[in-house]
C-alpha positions in Angstrom: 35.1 -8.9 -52.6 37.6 -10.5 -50.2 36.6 -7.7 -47.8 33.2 -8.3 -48.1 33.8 -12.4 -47.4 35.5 -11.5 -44.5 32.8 -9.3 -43.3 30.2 -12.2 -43.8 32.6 -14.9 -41.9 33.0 -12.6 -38.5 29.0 -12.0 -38.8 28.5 -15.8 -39.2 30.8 -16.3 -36.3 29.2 -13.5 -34.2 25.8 -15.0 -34.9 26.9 -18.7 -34.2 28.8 -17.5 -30.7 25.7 -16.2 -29.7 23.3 -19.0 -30.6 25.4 -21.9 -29.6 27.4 -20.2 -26.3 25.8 -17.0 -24.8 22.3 -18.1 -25.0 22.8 -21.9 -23.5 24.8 -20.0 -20.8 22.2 -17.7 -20.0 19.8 -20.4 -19.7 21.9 -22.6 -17.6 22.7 -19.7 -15.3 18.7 -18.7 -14.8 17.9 -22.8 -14.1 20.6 -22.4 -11.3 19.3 -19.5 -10.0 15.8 -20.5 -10.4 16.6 -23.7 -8.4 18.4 -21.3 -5.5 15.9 -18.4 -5.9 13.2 -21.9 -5.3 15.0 -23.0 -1.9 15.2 -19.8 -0.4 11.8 -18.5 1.6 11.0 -15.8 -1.6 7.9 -13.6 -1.9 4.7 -14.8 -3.2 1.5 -12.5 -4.0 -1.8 -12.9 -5.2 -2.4 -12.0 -8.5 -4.7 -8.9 -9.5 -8.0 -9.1 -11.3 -10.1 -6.4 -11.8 -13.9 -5.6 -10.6 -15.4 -3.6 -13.0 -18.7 -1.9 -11.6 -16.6 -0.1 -9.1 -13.2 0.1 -11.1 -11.0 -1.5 -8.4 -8.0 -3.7 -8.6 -8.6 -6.9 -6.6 -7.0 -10.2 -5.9 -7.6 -13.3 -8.5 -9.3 -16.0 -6.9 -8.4 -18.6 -9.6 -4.8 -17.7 -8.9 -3.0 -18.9 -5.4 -5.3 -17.9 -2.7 -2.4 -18.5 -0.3 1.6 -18.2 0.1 4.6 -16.9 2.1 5.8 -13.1 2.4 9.6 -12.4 3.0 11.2 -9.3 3.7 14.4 -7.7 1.6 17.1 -9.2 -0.5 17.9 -11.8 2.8 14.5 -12.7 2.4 14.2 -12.4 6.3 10.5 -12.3 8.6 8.8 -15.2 7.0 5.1 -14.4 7.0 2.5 -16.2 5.5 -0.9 -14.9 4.1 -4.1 -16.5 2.8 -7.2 -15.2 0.8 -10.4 -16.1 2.3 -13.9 -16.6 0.4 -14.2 -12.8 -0.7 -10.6 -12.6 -1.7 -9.3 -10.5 0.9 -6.4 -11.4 3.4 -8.0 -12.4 6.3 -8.1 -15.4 8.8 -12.0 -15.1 8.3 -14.6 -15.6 5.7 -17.0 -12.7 5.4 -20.5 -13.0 5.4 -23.4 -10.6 3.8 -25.9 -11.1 6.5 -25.1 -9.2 9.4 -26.1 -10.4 13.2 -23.8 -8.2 14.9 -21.6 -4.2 14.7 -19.9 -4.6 12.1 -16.2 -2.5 11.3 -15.0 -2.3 7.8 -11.1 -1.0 7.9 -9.9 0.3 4.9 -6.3 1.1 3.5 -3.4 0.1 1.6 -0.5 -2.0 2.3 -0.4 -1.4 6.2 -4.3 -3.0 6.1 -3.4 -6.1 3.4 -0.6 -6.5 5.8 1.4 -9.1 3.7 4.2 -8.7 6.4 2.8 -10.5 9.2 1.2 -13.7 9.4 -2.7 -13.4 8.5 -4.5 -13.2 12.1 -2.2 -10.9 13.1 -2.7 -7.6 11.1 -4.6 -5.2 13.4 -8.2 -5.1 11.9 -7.6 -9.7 13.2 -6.4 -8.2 16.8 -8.8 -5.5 17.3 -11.4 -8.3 16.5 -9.9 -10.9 18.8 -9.6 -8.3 21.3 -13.3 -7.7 21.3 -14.2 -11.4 21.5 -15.4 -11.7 18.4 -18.7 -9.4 19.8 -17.7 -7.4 16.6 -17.2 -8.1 13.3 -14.1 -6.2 12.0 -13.3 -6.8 7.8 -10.5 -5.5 6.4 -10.0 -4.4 3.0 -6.4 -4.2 2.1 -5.0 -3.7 -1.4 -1.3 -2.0 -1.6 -0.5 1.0 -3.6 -4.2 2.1 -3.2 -4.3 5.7 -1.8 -6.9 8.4 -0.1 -9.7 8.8 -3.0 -9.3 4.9 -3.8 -10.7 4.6 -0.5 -13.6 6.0 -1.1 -14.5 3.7 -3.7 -13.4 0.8 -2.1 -16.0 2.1 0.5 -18.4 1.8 -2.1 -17.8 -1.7 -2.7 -17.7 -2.2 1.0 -21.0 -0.8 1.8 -22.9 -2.8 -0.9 -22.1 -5.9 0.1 -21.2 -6.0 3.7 -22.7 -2.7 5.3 -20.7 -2.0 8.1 -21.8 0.2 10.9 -18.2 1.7 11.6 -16.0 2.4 8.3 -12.2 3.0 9.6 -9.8 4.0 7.0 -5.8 3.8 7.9 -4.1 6.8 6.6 0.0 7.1 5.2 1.3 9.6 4.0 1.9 8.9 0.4 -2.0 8.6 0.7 -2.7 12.8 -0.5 -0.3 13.0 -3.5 -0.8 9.6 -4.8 -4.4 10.8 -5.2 -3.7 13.9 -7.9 -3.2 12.1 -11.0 -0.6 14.9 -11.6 1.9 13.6 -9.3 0.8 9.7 -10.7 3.6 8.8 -12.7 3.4 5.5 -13.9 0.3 3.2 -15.2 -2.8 4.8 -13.0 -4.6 1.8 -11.6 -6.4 3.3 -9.0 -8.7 6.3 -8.6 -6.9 9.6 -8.8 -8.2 13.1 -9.1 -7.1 15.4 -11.8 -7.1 19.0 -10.6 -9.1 21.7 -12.8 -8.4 25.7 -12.8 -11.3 28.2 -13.8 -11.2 32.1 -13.7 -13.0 31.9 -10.0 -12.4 28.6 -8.9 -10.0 25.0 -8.8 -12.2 22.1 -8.8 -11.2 17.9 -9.2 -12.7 15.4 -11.6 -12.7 12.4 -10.6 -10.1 9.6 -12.8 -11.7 6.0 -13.3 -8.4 3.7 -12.8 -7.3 2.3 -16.1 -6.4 -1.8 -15.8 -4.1 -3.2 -18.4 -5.0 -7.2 -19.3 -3.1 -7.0 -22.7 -0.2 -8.2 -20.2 -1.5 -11.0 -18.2 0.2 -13.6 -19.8 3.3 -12.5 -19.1 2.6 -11.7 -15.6 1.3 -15.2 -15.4 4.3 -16.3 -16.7 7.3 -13.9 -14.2 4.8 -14.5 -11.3 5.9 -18.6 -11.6 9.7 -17.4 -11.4 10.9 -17.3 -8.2 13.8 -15.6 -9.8 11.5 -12.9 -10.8 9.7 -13.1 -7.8 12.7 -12.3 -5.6 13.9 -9.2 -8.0 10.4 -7.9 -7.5 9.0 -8.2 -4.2 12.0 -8.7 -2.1 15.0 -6.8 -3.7 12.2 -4.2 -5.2 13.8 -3.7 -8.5 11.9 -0.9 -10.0 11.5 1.1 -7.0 15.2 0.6 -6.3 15.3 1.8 -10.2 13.0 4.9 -9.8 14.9 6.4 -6.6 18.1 5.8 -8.3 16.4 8.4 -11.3 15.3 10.5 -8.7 18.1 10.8 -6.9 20.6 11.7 -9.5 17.9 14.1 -11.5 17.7 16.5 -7.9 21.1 15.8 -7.0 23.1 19.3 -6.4 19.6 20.9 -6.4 18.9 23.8 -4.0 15.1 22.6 -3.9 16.8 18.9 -3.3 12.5 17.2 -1.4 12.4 16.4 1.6 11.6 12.6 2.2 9.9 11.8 5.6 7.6 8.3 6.3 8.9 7.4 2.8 6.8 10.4 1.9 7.9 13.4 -0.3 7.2 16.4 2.5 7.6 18.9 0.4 5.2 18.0 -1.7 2.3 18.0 0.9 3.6 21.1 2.6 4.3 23.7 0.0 0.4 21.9 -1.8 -1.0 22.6 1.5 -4.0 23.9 -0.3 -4.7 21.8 -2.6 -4.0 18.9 0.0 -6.3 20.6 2.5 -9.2 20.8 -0.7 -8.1 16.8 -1.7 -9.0 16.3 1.5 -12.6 17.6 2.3 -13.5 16.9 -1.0 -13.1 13.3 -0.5 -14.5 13.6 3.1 -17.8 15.6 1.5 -18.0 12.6 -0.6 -17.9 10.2 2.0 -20.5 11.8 4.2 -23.0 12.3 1.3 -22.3 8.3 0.3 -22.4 7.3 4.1 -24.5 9.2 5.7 -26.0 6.3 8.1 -22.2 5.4 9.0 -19.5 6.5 12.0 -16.3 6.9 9.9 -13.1 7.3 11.7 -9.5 7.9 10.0 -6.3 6.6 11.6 -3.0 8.2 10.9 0.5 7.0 11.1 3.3 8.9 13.1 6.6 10.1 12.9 8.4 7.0 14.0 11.9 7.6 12.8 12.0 10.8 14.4 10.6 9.1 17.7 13.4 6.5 17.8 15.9 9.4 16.8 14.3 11.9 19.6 13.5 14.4 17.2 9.6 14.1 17.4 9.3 18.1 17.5 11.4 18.8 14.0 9.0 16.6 12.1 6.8 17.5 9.5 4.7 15.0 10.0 2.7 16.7 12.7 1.8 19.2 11.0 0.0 17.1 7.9 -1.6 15.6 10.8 -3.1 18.8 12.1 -4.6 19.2 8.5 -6.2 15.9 8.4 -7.2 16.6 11.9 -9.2 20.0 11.3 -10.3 18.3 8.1 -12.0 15.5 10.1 -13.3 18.1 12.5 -14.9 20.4 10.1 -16.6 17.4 8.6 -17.8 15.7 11.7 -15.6 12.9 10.7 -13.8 11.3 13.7 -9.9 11.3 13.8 -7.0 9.0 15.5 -3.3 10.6 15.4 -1.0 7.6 15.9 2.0 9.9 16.6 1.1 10.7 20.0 0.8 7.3 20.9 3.6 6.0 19.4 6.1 8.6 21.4 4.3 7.7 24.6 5.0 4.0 23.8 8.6 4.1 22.3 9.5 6.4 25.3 8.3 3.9 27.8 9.5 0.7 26.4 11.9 1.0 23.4 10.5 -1.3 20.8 10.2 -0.3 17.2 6.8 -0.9 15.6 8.2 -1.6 11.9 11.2 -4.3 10.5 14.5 -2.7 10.1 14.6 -3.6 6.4 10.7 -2.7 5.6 8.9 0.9 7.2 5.6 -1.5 7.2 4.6 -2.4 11.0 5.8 -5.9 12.5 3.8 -7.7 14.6 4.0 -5.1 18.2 3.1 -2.3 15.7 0.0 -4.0 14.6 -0.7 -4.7 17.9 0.0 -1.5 19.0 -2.4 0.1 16.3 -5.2 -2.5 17.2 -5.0 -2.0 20.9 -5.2 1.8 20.6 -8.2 1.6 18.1 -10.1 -0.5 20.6 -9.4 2.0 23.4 -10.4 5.1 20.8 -13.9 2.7 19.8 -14.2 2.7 23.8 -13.5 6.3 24.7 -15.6 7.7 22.3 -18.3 5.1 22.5 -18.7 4.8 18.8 -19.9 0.7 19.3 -23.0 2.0 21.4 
């Protein structure tokens, strides 16, 4: 019995320790670092909403339709980006009716270009460059990958109708469109590979957008605390690789990681890479038949700055997508060239040291050579 009171008293005291000292020194400790994490330049983002005729994740224009963009856990490169009337990150508003060419750019994070100050992302150059005589849009959301595009083309061509559809291509673009190799919540369109006696085909995945959790989101998204474990110190990616890295540690078949890219993937799926892609290209042409579509594709720029450009694998995915294009009468830019030429010449990186997105010379690197490419091949005529 005496036992048992015993028992009871060191619960009580367990419970009251907790109650009455751990959880008022958590709290204390999150106001201080709320109130540090608040003075420091942290990342903001929009907020996602959903558009549900074409199953795409957009931005939430009764959320902030501006804030700031910082890069790391220094929270270095202050940028600052703002959503304009269609809810995209531009310096423009977009208009339906259509006076003049129009260019739609399409892509990921490299197109929503959080990292640089809006007006300064290369779809806002290449504009600039041509004097405003062209309309360029750009359609940005990050994360989204190859077949996404397509369907964000979709959008695109309903309500703008562009003449010119350019669509910036990474690396993590193929895999991340095989729902197989999709391995968290699958918010964008993904393609589920199908095997028959004869044949391998892909069915086409309609993203799947969780609202159960808005509230909470709502809720982080006001923590700047939150904020900066997110966006600048990348929690859960830091998190994953950690996973990763220890579950192929000591491996023999340890992938090989290039343009932040697993390689191996793309090279020993070379099939069913080269099929990913000419299926979504043979989609594309049927969609946009009436449309000049050009793909743009990023290079090998650590193994520029390392001068190592010929051990790269990234060439070689290149050459795919390049005989890809070419089989589908689908014009194609290969940024790796250029780049080399550039780096070797003048020495300047085209991405931040802490972030593999491109800084301000990149995107004005990418523009500049996109303008020359519209001019060379006299796609604006």
């Amino acid at each position: 019995m005496e036992k048992n009171s015993n028992i009871i008293h060191k619960t009580k005291g367990i419970v009251k320790n907790i109650f009455f000292i751990t959880l008022p020194t958590l709290f204390i400790l999150f106001v201080i670092l709320e109130i540090i994490f608040r003075i420091l330049p942290v990342s903001d983002y929009p907020k996602f909403d959903f558009n549900a005729k074409y199953a795409l994740r957009t931005f939430d224009m009764n959320w902030k339709t501006s804030g700031q963009h910082s890069i790391g856990n220094k929270c270095r490169h202050l940028s600052f980006w703002s959503l304009n009337n269609e809810g995209w990150n531009s310096d423009i508003d977009y208009s339906k009716t259509k006076k003049k060419k129009r260019i739609a750019i399409i892509g990921d994070s490299y197109v929503e270009a959080m990292q640089v100050d809006t007006g300064f992302a290369f779809p806002q150059i290449l504009r600039k460059a041509f004097k405003d005589s062209v309309d360029v849009y750009s359609f940005g959301i990050g994360g989204a990958p190859l077949y996404h595009y397509y369907h964000m083309a979709r959008y695109v061509d309903e309500h703008f109708n562009p003449d010119i559809f350019v669509f910036n291509i990474i690396h993590n673009d193929f895999d991340q469109s095989l729902a197989a190799h999709v391995n968290y919540n699958r918010e964008f369109w993904t393609l589920e590979e199908k095997t028959t006696k004869d044949s391998i085909y892909f069915v086409p995945l309609r993203p799947i957008f969780d609202r159960s959790k808005d509230g909470i989101k709502s809720l982080v998204k006001r923590s700047a605390l939150f904020r900066y474990l997110n966006y600048n110190v990348n929690i859960r990616a830091v998190m994953a690789y950690q996973k990763f890295k220890k579950e192929t540690e000591g491996s023999d078949n340890s992938p090989y990681f290039e343009n932040n890219t697993n390689m191996s993937l793309l090279i020993e799926d070379a099939k069913k890479i080269n099929d990913l892609m000419n299926y979504v290209f043979d989609d594309m042409n049927k969609s946009f038949s009436d449309k000049n579509i050009i793909f743009i594709m990023d290079g090998p720029r650590q193994f520029i700055y390392e001068n190592r450009y010929l051990e790269s694998k990234v060439p070689e995915i290149n050459s795919m997508m390049e005989k890809a294009c070419q089989k589908n009468n689908i014009y194609f830019l290969d940024l790796g060239p250029l780049f080399f030429d550039d780096y070797s010449q003048n020495k300047i990186r085209f991405e931040f040291e802490e972030d593999y997105h491109w800084n301000k010379y990149g995107h004005d690197f990418v523009a500049h050579s996109l303008q020359q490419f519209l001019l060379d091949k006299k796609i604006l005529h």
